[in-house]
N, C-alpha and C positions, 0 to 999 in steps of 0.2 A: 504494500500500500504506500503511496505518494506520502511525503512529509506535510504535514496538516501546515496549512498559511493562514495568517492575518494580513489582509490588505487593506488599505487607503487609497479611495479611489477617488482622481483627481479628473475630472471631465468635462467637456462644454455641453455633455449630454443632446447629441443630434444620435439619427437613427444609429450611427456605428457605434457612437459607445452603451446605445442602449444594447442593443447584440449581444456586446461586451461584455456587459454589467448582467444581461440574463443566462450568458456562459459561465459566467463568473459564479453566481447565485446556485446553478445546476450541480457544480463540484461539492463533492462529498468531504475534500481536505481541504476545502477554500471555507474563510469566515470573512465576510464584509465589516469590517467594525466600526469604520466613520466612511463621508463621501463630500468632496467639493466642490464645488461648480465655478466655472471660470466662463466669460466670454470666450466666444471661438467660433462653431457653424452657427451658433444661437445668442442673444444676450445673456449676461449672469445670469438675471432672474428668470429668465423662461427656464433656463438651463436648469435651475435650479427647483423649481417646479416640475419640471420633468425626469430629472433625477426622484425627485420623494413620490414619483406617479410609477415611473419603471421599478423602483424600490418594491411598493406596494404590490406592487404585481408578482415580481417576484418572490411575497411574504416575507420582506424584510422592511415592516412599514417603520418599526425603532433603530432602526441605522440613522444615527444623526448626520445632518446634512449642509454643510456651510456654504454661504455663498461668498467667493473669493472676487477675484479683480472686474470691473466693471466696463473697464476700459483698457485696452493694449497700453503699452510704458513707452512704445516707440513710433506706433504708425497710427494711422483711422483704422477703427473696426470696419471689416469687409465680414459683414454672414453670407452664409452662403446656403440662402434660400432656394436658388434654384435647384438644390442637389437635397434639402434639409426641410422644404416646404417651410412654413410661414412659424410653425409652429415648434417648428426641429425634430420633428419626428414623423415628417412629410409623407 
């Protein structure tokens, strides 16, 4: 048997990292123990909404959930809707 993991998972939560995140939940030696949201294909806050919605789904609705940076440190945010839908889970 696989060596049992604790992960921190840090994502802009669009459809790939939900994929991700329900590969992730399915492992028998994986434990989710906290989750963060950043801008990226989505806003923080959508991201981060949809992180606690994929959560839930997968039965992990007490996995706490931060919402991290709001804005890039170096460029303009580009989402990427056309690939992530309006909603990032398109």
């Amino acid at each position: 048997m696989p060596e049992h993991r604790s992960v921190i998972l840090d994502m802009d939560l669009g459809i790939d990292d939900a994929v991700a995140l329900l590969y992730l939940a399915s492992r028998p030696n994986v434990t989710i123990a906290a989750a963060g949201s950043v801008h990226g294909n989505t806003p923080a806050d959508l991201a981060a909404g949809n992180l606690r919605r994929v959560l839930a789904l997968a039965g992990l609705p007490e996995v706490p959930v931060a919402r991290g940076a709001m804005v890039p440190l170096a460029r303009d945010a580009d989402f990427a809707t056309e690939v992530h839908g309006d909603d990032g889970l398109g």
